[in-house]
Phi, psi and omega in degrees: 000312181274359181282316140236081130274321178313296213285351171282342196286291186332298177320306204298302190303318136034251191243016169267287205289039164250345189270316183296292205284349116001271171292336210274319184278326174297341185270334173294311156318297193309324204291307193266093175245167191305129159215139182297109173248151194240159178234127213240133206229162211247156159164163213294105178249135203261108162285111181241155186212166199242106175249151183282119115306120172261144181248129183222152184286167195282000180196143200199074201254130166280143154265114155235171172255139194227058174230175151263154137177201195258116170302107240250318184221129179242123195237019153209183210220138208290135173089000178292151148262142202246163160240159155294142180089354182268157190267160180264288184228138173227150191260149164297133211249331185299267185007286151332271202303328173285294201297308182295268211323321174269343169294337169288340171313294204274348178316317199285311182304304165316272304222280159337303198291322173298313164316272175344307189287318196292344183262359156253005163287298184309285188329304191276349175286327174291314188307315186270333137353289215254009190007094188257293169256177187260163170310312223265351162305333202249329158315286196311304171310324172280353173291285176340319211258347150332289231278329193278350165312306193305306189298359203289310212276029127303322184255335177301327188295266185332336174301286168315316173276006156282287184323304155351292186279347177276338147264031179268328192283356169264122142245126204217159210306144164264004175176153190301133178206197183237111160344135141246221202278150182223115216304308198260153187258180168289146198104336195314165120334000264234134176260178170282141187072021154302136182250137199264297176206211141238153187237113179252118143319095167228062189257008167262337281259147158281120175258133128259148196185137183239150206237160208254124203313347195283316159277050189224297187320293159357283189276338177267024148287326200283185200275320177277004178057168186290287241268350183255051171227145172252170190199175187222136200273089212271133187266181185298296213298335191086358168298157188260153172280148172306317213227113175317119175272150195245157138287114202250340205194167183208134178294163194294327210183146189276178188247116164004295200285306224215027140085357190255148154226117204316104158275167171222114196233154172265113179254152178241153212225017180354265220302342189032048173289325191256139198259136144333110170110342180309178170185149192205176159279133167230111176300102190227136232236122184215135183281114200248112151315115164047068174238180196251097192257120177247131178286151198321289203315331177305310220254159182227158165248150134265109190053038165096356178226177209239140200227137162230172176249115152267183195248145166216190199318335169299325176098039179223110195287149182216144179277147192214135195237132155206178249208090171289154139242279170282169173247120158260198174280340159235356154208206197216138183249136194286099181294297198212130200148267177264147210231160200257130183107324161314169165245131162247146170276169204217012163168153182110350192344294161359293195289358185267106189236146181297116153121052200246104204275116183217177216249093190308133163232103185296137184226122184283142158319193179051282198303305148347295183284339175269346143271334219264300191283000000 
């Protein structure tokens, strides 16, 4: 009788570690499950970034006035298009007009006074000819008729800055552009420097829009440098603009408080769909050599620095931490860290713990950067 009870124990014993090695394989199955992995490889990639711009015409003049009087006439209407030279505004003028007329008044006078001193220089030159008179008679005369030149060009000087202000009271366009807003009516007040309106050039435009040094460094690495790219504008509407804008030009020096430094690109403006003061995106677009592109989705951070799972021959994944360079909106191009020819999983991450054996579903890279970028 106890030789079995011994041999059920055994049995028992069995066919529990035969149910445990069992189970320890099914868990081991469950263990490889399907996850997407990529295999990650260099090429030449076009990159784009977006920065917030403000757009201003390519010529953007206050008119002011630079007489005193009464706005006397307004002869165009905000939002008007102008030529050059055409008139604007007119100031009440009688004044003007009254002052020019006596600088011409003393011109005539200056002028007379001269005539005179000179036929009485020829008198005393003859008398002292014929010593008549002393030398110093002739001194005298040629002083007198010095001082009536000096009042000439004196009354002439006055002349001219008469003439000024009557014509300063016509104000008229410095160049074809569009009215803009005009504050005072007819009839106003107006001093010297009072502002009547603005005239904007805008068959042009101006972007400005500032880029960050680490991408500044970039495009002027690349092969055409920054000031040969064109780009593109994206409106407040979220539309895209018809017509591409190039670069012309990069400031001088970065700006202190944010690391940034100011472009400036040029748009043509046929349709003059685009306003002095506006603002939009402007998309510029850079060629990254041989670069090691991973998707956003691949990656998890921890304490601040950003990690993936690789996969490796075994089909058994390890986190592995590297080092982005740019950050895009969907993925990351790889400064330091990951090697080309490596497998990473590229979603699903969550689900994942290290050194966890799962069941590769190979995704080429390329299918991956073409939805995402």
């Amino acid at each position: 009788m106890e030789r079995i009870i011994w041999a059920l124990a055994a049995w028992a014993v069995i066919l529990l570690n035969g149910c445990i090695s069992n189970g320890s394989t099914r868990n081991k199955k469950q263990k490889a499950q399907p996850f997407p992995v990529t295999q990650l490889e260099t090429k030449d990639t076009l990159l784009k970034h977006s920065y917030v711009a403000s757009l201003q015409a390519v010529r953007n003049v206050e008119i002011r006035a630079r007489v005193n009087g009464f706005l006397e006439k307004i002869y165009v209407d905000e939002g008007q298009d102008v030529k050059k030279g055409q008139l604007l505004f007119s100031i009440t003028n009688e004044e003007y007009k009254a002052q020019l007329a006596e600088a011409n008044a003393n011109l005539s006078s200056a002028i007379a006074e001269a005539k005179a001193a000179e036929v009485d220089t020829r008198r005393v030159k003859m008398l002292v000819d014929k010593k008549v008179i002393a030398p110093t008679e002739l001194e005298v005369a040629n002083a007198k008729l010095t001082a009536a030149h000096a009042r000439i060009d004196e009354a002439r000087s006055a002349v001219t800055k008469a003439a000024m202000h009557v014509n300063y009271t016509n104000i008229h366009a410095p160049f074809d552009g569009i009215i803009d807003r005009i504050p005072l009516k007819t009839g106003s007040l107006v001093t010297d420097g009072t502002l009547l309106t603005t005239v904007s050039d805008t068959h042009e435009m101006y972007a400005y829009f500032n880029v960050s040094e680490t991408e500044y460094l970039e495009y002027q690495k690349s092969k055409k440098g920054p000031s040969n790219k064109t780009v593109q504008l994206i409106l407040a509407d979220g539309t895209s603009y018809k017509y591409p804008g190039k670069v012309e030009t990069v400031e001088g020096e970065f700006e202190s408080s944010t690391g940034a430094i100011a472009f400036r690109a040029r748009f043509p403006n046929p349709q003059k769909l685009l306003k002095h003061g506006a603002s939009g995106n402007v998309q510029l677009e850079n060629t990254v050599e041989d670069a090691l592109i991973i998707p956003q989705k691949a990656v998890f951070e921890m304490q601040d620095k950003n990690y993936v799972f690789v996969v490796d021959n075994a089909n058994r994944v390890a986190m592995r931490s590297f080092m982005p360079g740019s950050r895009l909106a969907h993925c990351y191009i790889v400064k330091d860290g990951l090697q080309p020819g490596e497998r990473i999983v590229c979603e699903g991450t969550q689900s994942i713990r290290d050194g966890m054996h799962i069941s590769p579903v190979i995704i080429p890279l390329d299918s991956l950067l073409d939805k995402k970028m």
